[in-house]
PDB file of N, CA, C and O in Angstrom, chain B, residues numbered from 101:
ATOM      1  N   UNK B 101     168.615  94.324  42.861  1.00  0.00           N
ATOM      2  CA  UNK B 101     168.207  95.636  43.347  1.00  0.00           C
ATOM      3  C   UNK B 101     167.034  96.111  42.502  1.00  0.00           C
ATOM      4  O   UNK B 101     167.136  96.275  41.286  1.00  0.00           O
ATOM      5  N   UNK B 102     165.861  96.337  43.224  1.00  0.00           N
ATOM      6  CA  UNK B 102     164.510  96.778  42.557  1.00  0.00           C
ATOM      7  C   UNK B 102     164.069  97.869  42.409  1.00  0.00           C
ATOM      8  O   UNK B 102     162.883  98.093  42.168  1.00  0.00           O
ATOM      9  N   UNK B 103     165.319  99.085  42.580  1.00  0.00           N
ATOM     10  CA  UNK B 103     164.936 100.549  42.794  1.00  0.00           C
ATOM     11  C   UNK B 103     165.132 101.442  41.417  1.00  0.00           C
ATOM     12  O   UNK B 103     165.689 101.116  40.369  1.00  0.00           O
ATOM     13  N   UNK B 104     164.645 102.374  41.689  1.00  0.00           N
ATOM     14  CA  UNK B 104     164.193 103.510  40.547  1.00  0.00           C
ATOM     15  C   UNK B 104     165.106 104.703  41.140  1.00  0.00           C
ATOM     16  O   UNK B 104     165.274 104.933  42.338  1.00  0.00           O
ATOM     17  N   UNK B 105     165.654 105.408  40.067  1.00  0.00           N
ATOM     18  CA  UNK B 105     166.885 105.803  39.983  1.00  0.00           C
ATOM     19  C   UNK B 105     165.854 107.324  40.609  1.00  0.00           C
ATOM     20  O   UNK B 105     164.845 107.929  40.246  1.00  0.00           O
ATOM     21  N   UNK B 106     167.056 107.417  41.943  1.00  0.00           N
ATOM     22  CA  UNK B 106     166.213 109.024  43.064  1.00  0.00           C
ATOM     23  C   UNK B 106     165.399 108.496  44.075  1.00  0.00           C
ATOM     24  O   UNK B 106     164.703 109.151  44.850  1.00  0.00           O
ATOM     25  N   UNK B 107     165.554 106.948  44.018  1.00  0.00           N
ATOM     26  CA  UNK B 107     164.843 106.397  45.587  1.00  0.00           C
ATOM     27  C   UNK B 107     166.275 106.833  47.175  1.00  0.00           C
ATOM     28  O   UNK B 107     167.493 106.693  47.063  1.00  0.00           O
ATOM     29  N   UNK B 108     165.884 107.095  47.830  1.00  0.00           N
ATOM     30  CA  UNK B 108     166.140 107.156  48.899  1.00  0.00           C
ATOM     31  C   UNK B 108     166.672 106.123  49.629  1.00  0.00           C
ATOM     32  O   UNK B 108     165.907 105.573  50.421  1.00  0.00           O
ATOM     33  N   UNK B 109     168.313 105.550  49.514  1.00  0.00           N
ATOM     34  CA  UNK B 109     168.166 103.719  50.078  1.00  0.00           C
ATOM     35  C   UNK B 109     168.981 103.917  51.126  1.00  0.00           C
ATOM     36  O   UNK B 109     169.254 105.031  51.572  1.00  0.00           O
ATOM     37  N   UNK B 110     169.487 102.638  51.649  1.00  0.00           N
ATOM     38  CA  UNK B 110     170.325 102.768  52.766  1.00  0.00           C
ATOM     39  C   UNK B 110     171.124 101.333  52.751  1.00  0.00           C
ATOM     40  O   UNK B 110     170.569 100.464  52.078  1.00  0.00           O
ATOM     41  N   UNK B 111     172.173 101.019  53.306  1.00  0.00           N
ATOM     42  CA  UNK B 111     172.643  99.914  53.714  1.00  0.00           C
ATOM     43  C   UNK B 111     171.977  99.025  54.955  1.00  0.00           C
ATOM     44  O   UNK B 111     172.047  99.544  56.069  1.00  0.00           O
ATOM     45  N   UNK B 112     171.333  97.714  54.844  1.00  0.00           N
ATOM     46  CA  UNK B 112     171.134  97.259  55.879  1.00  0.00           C
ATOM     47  C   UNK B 112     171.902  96.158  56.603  1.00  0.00           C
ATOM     48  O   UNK B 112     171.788  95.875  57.795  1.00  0.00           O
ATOM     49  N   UNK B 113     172.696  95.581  55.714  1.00  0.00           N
ATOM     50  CA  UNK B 113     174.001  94.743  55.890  1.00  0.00           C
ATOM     51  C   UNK B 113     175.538  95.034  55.722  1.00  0.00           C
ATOM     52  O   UNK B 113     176.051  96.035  55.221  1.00  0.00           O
ATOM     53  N   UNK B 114     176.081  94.054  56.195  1.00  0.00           N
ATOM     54  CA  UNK B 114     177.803  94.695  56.291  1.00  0.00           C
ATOM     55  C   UNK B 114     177.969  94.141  54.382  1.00  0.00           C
ATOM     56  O   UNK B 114     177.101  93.400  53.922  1.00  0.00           O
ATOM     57  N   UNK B 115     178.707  94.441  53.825  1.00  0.00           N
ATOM     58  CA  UNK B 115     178.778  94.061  52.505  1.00  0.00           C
ATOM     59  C   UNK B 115     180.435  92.958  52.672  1.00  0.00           C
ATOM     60  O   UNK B 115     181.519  93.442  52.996  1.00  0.00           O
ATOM     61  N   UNK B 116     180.281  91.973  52.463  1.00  0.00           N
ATOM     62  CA  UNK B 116     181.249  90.911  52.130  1.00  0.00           C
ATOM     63  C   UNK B 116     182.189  90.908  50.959  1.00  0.00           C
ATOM     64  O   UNK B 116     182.045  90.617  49.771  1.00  0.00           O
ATOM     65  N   UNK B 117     183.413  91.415  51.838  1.00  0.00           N
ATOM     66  CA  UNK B 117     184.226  91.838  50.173  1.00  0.00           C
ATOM     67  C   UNK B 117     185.009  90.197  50.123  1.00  0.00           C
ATOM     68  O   UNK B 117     185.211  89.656  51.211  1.00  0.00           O
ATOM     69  N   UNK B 118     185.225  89.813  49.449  1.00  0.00           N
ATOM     70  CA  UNK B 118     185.723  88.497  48.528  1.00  0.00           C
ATOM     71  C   UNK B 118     186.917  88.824  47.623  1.00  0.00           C
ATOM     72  O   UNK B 118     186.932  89.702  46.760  1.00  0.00           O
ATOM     73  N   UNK B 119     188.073  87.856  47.997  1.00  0.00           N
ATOM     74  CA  UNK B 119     189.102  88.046  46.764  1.00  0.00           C
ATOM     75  C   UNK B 119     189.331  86.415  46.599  1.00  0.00           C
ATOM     76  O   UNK B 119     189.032  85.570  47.443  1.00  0.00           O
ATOM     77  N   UNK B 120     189.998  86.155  45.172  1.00  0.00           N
ATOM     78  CA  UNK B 120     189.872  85.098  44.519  1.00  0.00           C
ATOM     79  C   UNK B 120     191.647  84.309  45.285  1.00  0.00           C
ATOM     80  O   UNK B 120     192.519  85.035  45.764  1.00  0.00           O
ATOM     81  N   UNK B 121     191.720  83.358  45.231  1.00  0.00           N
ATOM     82  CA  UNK B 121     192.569  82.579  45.666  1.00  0.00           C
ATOM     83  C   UNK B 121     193.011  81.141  45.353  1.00  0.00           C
ATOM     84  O   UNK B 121     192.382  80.087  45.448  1.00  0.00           O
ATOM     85  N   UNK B 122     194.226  81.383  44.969  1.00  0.00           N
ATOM     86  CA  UNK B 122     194.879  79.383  44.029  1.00  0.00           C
ATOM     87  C   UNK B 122     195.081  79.044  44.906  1.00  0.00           C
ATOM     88  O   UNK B 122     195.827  79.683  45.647  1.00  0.00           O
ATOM     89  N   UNK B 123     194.397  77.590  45.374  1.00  0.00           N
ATOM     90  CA  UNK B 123     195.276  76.214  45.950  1.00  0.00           C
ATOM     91  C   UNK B 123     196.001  75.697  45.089  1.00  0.00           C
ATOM     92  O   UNK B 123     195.586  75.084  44.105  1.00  0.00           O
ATOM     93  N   UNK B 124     197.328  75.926  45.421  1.00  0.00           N
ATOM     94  CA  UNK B 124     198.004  74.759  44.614  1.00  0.00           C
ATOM     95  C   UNK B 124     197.912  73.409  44.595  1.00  0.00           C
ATOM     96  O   UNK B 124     197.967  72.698  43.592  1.00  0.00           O
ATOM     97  N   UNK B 125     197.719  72.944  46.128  1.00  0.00           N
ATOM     98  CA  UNK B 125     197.269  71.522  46.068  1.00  0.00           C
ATOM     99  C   UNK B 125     196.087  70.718  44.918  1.00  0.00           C
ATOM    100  O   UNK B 125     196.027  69.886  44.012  1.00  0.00           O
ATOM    101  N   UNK B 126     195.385  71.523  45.609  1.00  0.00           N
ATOM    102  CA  UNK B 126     193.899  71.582  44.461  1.00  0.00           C
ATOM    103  C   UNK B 126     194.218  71.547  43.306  1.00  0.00           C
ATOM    104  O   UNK B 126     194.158  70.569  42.560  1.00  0.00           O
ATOM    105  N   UNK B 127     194.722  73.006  42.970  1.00  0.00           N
ATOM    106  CA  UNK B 127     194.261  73.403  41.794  1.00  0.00           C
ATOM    107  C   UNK B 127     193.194  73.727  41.210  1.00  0.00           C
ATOM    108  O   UNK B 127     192.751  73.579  40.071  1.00  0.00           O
ATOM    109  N   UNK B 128     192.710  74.360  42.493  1.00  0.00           N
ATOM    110  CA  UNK B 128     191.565  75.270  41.701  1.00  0.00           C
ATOM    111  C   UNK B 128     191.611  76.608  42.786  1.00  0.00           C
ATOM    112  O   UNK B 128     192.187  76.607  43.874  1.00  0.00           O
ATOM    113  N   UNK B 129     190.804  77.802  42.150  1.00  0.00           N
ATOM    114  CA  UNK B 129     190.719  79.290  42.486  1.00  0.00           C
ATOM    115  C   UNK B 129     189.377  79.086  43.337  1.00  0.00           C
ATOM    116  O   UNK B 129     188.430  78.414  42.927  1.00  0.00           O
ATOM    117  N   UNK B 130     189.405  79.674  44.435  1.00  0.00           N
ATOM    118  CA  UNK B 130     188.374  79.522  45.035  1.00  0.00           C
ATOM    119  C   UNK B 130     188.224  81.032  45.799  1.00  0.00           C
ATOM    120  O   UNK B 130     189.223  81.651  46.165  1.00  0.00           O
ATOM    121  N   UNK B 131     186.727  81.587  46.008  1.00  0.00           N
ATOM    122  CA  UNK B 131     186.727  82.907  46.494  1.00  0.00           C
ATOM    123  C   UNK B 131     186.977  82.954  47.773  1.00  0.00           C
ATOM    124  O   UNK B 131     186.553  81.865  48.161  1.00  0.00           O
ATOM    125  N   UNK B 132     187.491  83.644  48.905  1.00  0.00           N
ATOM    126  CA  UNK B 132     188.010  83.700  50.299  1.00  0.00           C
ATOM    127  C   UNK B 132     187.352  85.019  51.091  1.00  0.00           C
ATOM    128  O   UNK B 132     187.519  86.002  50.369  1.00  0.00           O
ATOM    129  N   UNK B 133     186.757  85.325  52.157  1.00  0.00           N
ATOM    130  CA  UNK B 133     186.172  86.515  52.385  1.00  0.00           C
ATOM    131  C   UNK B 133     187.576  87.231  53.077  1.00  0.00           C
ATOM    132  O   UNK B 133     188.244  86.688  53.957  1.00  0.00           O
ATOM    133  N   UNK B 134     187.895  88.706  52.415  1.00  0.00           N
ATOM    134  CA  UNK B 134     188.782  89.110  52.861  1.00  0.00           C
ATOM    135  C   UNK B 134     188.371  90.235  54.139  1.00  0.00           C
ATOM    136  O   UNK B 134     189.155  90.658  54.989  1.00  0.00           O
ATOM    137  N   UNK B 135     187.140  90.522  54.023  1.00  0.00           N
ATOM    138  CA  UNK B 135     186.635  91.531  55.094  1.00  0.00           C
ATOM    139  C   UNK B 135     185.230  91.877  54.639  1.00  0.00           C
ATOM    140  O   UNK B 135     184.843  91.647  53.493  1.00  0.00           O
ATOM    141  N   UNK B 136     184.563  92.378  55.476  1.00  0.00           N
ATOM    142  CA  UNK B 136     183.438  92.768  55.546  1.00  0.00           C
ATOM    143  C   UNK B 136     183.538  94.384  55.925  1.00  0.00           C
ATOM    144  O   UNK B 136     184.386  94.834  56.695  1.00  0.00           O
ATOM    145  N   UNK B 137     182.547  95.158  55.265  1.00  0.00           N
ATOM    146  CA  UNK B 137     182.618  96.345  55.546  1.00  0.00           C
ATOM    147  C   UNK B 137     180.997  97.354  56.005  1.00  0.00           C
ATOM    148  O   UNK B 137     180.041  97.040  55.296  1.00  0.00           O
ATOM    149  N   UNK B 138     180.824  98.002  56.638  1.00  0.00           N
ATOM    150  CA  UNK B 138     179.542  98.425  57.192  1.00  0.00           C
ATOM    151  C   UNK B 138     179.282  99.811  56.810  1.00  0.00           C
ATOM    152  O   UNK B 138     178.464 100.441  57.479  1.00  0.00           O
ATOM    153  N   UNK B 139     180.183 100.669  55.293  1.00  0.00           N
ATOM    154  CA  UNK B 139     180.141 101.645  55.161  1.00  0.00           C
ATOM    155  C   UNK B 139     178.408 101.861  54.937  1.00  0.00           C
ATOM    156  O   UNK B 139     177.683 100.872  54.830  1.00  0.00           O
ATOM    157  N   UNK B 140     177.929 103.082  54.891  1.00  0.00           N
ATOM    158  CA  UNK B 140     176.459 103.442  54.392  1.00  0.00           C
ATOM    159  C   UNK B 140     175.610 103.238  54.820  1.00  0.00           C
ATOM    160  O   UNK B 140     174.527 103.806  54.674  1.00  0.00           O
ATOM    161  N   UNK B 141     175.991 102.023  55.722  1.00  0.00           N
ATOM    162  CA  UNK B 141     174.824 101.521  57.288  1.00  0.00           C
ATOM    163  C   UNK B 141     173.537 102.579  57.666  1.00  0.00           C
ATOM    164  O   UNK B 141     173.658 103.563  58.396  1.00  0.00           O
ATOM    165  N   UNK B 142     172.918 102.365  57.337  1.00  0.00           N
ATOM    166  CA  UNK B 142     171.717 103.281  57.815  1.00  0.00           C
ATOM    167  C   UNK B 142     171.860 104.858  57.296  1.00  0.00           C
ATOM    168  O   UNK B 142     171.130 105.738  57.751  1.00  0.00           O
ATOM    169  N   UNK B 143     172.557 105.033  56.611  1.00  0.00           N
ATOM    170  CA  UNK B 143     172.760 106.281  55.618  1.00  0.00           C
ATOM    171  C   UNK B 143     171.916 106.974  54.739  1.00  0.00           C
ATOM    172  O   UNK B 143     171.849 106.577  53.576  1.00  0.00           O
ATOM    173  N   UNK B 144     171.266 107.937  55.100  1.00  0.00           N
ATOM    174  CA  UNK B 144     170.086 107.782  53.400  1.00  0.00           C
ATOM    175  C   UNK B 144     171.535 108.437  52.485  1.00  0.00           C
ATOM    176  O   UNK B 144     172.402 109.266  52.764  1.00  0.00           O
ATOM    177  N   UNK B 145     171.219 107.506  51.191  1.00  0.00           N
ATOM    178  CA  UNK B 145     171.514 108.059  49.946  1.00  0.00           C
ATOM    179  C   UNK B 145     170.653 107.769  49.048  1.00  0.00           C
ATOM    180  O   UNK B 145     169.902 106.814  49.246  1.00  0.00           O
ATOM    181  N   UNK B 146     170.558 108.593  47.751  1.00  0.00           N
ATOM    182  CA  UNK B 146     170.356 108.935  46.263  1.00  0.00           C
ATOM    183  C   UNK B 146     170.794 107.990  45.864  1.00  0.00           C
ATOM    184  O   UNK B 146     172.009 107.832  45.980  1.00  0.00           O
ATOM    185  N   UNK B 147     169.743 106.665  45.039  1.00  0.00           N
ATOM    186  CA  UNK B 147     169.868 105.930  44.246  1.00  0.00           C
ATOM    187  C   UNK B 147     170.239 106.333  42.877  1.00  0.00           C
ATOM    188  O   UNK B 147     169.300 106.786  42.222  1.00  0.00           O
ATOM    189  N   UNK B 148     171.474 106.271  42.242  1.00  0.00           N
ATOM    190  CA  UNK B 148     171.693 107.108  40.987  1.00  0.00           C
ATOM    191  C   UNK B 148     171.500 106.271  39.449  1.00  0.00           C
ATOM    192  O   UNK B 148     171.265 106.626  38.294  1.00  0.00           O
ATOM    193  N   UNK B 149     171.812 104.601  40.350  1.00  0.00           N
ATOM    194  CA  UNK B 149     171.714 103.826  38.610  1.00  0.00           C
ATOM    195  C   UNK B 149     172.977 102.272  39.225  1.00  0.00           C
ATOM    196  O   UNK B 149     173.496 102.008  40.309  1.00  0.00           O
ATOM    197  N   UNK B 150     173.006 101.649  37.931  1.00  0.00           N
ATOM    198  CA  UNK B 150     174.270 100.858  37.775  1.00  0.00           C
ATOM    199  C   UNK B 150     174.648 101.214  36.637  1.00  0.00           C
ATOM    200  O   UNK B 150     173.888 101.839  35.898  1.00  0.00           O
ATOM    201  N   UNK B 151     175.815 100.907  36.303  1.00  0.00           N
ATOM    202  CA  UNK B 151     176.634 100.834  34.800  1.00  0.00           C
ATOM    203  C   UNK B 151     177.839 100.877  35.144  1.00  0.00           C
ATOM    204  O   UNK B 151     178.295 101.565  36.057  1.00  0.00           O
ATOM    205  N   UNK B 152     178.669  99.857  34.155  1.00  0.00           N
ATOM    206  CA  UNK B 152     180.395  99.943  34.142  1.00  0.00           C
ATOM    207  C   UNK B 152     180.206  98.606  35.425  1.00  0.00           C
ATOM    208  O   UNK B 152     181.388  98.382  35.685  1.00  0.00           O
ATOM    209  N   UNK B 153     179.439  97.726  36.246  1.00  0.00           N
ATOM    210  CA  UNK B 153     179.686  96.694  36.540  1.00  0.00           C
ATOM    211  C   UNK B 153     179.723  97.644  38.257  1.00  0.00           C
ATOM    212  O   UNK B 153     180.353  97.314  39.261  1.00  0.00           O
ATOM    213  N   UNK B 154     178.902  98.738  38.084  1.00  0.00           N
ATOM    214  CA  UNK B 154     179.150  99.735  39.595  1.00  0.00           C
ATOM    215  C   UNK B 154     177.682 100.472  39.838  1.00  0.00           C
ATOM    216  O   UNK B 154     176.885 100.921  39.015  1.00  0.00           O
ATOM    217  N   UNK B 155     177.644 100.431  41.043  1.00  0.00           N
ATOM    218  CA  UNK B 155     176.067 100.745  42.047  1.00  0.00           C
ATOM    219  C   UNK B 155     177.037 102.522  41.932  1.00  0.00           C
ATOM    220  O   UNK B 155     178.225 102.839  41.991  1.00  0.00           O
ATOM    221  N   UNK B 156     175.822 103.235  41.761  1.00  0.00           N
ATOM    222  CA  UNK B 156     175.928 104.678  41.706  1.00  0.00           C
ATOM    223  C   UNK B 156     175.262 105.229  43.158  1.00  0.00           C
ATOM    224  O   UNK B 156     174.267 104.721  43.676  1.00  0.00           O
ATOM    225  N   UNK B 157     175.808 106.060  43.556  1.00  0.00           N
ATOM    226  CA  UNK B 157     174.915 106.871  44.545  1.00  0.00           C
ATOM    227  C   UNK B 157     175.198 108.165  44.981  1.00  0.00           C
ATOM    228  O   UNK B 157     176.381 108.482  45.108  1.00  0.00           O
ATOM    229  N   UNK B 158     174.233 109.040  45.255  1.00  0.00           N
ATOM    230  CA  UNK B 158     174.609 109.983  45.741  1.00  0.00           C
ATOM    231  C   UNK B 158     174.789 110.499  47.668  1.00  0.00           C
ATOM    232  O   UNK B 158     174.200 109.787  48.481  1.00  0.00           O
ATOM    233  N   UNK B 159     175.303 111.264  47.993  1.00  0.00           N
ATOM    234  CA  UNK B 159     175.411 111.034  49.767  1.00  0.00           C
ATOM    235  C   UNK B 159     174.614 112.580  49.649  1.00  0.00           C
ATOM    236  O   UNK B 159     174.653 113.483  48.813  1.00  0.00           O
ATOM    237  N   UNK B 160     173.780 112.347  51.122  1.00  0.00           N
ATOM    238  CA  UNK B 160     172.456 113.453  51.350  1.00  0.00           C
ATOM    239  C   UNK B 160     173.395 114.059  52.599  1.00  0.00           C
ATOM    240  O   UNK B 160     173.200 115.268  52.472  1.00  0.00           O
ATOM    241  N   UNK B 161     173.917 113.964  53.251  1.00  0.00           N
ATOM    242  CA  UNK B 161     174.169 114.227  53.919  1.00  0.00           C
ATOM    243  C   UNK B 161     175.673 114.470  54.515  1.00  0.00           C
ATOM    244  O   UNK B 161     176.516 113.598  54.305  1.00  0.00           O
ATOM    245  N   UNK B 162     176.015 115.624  55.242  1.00  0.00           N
ATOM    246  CA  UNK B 162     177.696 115.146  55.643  1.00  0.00           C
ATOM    247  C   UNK B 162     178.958 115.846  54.879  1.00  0.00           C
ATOM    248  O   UNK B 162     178.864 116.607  53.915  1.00  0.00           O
ATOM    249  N   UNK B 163     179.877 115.521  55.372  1.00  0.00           N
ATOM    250  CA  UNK B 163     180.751 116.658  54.062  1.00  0.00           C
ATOM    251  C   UNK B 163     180.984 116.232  52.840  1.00  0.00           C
ATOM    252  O   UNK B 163     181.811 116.821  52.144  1.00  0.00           O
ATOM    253  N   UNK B 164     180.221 115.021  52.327  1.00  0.00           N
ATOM    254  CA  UNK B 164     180.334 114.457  50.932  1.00  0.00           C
ATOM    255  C   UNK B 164     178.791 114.905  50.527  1.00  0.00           C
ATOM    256  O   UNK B 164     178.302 114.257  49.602  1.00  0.00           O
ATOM    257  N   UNK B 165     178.241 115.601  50.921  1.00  0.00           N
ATOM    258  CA  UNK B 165     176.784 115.951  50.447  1.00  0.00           C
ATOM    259  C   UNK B 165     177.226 116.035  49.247  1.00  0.00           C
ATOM    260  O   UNK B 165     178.258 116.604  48.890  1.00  0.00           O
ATOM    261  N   UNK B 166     176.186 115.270  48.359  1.00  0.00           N
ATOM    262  CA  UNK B 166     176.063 115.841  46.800  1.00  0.00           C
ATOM    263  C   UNK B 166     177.013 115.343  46.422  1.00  0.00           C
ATOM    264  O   UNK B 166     176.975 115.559  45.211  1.00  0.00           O
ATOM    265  N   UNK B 167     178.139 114.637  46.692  1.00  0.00           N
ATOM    266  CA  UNK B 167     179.276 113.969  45.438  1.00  0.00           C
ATOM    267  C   UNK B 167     178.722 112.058  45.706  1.00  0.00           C
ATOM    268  O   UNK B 167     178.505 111.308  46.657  1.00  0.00           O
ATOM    269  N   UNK B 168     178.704 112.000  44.120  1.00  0.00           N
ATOM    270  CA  UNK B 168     178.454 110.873  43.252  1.00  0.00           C
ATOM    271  C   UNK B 168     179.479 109.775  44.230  1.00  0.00           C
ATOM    272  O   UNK B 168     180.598 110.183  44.539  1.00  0.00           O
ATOM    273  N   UNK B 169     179.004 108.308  44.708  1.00  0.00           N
ATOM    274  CA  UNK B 169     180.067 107.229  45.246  1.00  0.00           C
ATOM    275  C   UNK B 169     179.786 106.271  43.855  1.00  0.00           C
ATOM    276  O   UNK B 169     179.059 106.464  42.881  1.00  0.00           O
ATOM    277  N   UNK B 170     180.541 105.346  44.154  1.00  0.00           N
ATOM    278  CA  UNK B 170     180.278 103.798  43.279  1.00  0.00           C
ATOM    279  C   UNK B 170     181.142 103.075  44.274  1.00  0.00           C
ATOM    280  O   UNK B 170     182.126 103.280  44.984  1.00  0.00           O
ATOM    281  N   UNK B 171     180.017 101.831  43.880  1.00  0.00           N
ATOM    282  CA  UNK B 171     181.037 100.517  44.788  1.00  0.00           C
ATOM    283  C   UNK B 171     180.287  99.243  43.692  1.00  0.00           C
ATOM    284  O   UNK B 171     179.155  99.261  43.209  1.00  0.00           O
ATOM    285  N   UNK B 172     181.435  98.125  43.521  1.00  0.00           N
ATOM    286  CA  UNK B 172     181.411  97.279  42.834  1.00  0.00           C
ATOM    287  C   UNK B 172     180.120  96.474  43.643  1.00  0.00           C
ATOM    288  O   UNK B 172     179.753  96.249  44.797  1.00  0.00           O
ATOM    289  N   UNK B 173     179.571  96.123  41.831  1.00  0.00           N
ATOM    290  CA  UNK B 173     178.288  95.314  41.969  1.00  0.00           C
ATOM    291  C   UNK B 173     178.581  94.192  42.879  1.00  0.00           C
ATOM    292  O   UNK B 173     177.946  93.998  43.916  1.00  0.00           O
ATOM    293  N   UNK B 174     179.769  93.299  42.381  1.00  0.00           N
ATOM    294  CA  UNK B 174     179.966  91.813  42.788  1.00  0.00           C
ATOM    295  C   UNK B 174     179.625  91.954  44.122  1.00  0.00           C
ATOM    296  O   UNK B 174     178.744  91.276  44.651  1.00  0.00           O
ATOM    297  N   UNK B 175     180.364  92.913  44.769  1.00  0.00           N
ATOM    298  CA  UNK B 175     180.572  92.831  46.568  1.00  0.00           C
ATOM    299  C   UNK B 175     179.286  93.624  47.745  1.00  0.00           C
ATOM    300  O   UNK B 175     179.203  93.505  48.968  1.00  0.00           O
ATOM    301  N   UNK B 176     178.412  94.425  46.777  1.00  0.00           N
ATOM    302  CA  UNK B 176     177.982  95.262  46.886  1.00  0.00           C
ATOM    303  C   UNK B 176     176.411  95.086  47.227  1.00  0.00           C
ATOM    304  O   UNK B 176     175.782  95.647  48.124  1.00  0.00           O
ATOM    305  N   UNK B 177     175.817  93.895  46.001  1.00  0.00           N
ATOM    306  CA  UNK B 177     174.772  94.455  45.272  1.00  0.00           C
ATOM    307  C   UNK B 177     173.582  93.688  46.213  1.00  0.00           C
ATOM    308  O   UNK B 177     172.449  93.744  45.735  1.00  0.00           O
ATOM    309  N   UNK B 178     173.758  92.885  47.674  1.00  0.00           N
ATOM    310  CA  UNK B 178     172.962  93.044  48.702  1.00  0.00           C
ATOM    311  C   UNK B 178     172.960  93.615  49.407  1.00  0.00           C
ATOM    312  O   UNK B 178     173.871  94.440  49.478  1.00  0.00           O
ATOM    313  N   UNK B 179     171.890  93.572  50.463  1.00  0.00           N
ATOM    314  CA  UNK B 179     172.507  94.304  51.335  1.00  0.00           C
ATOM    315  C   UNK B 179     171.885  95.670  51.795  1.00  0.00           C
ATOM    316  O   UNK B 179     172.227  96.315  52.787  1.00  0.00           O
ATOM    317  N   UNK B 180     170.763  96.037  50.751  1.00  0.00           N
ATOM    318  CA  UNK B 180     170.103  97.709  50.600  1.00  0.00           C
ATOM    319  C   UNK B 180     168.711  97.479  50.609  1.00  0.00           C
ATOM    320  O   UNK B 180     168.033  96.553  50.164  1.00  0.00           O
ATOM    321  N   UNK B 181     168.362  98.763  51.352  1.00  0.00           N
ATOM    322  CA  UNK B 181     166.759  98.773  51.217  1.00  0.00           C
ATOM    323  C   UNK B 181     166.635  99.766  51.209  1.00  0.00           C
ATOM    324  O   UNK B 181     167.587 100.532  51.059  1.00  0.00           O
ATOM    325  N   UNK B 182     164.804 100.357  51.445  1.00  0.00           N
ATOM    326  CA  UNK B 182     164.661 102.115  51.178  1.00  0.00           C
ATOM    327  C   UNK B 182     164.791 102.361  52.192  1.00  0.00           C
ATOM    328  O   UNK B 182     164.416 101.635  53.113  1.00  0.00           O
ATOM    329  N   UNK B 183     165.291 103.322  52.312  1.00  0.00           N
ATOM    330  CA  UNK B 183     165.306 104.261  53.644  1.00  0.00           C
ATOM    331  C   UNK B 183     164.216 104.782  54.169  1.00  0.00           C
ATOM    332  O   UNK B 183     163.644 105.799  53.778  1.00  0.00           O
ATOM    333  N   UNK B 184     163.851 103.943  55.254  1.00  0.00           N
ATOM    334  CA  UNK B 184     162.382 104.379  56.065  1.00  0.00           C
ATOM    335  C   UNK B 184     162.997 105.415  57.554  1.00  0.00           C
ATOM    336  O   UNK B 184     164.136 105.338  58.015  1.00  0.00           O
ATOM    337  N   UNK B 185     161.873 106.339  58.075  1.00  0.00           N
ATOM    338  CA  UNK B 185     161.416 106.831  58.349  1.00  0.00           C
ATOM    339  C   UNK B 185     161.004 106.312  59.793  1.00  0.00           C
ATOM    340  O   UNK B 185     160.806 105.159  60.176  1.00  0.00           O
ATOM    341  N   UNK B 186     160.927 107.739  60.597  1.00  0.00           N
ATOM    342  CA  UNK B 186     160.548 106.244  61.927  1.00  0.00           C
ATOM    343  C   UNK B 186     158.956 107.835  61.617  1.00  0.00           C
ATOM    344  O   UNK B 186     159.219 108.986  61.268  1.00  0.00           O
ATOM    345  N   UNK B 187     157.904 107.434  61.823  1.00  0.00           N
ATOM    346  CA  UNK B 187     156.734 108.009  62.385  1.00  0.00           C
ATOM    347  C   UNK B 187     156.971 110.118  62.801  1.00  0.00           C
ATOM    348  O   UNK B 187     157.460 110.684  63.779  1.00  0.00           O
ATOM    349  N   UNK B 188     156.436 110.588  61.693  1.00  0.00           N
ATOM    350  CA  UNK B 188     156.969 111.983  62.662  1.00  0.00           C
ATOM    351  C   UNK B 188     158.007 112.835  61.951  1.00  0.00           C
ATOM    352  O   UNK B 188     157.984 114.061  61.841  1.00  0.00           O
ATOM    353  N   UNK B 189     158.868 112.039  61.515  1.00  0.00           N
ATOM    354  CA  UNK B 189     160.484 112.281  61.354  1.00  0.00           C
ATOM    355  C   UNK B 189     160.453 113.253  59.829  1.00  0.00           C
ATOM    356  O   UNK B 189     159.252 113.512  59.746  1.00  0.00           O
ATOM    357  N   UNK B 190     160.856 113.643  59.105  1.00  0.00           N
ATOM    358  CA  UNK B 190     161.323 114.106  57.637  1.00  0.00           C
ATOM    359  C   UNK B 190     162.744 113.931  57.321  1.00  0.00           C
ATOM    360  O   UNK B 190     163.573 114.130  58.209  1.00  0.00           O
ATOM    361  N   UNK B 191     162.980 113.702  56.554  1.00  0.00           N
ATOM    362  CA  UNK B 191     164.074 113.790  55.572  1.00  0.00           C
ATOM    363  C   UNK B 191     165.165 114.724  56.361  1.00  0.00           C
ATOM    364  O   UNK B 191     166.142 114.537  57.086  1.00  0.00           O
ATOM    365  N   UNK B 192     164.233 116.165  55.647  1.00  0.00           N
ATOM    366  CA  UNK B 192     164.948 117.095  55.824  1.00  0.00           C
ATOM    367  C   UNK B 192     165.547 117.402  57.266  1.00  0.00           C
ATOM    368  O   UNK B 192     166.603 118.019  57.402  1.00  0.00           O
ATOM    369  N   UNK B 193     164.655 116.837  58.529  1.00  0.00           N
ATOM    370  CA  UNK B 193     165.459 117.037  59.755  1.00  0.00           C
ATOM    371  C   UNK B 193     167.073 116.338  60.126  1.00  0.00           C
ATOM    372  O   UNK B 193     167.972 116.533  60.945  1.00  0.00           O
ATOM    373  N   UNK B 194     166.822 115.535  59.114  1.00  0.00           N
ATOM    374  CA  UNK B 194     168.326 114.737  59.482  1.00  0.00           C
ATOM    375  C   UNK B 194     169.643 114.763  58.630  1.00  0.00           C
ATOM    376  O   UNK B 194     170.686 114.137  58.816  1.00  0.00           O
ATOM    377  N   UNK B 195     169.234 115.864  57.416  1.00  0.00           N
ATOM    378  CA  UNK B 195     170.209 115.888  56.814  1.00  0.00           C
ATOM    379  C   UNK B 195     170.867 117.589  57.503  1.00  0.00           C
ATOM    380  O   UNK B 195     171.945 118.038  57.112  1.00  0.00           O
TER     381      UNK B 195
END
């Protein structure tokens, strides 16, 4: 992630959550996709930071306006771009 903390981003992919799993046969742990999730999809939020192993953000919009999210780096940390604009449009009309 190449952003500066107060960029404007959005989700452009479903994010692939992964949990770890023993074959016994094997014997070995191997990761398994347990679901995919499409929260933030085209959402503008407030780029806030990482730390603690967690993507920070803030929500612009909605009845969570203004409260702080986190979602784990591992599952998380593709998947985002800036939040563009179609021609015309502002910010402020859509929040």
């Amino acid at each position: 992630m190449n952003f500066k903390i107060g960029d404007i981003i959005t989700r452009i992919e479903r994010a692939e959550i992964y949990h770890k799993q023993y074959n016994d046969n094997l014997g070995v742990t191997t990761d398994v996709l347990k679901y995919t999730d499409g929260s933030y999809m085209g959402e503008p939020v407030k780029y806030r930071g990482i730390a603690n192993n967690r993507i920070y953000f803030e929500s612009l919009k909605g009845v969570f306006k203004g409260n702080v999210h986190s979602v784990d780096l591992e599952n998380w940390s593709e998947g985002w771009a800036l939040f563009e604009l179609p021609e015309g449009v502002k910010l402020e009309d859509l929040l």
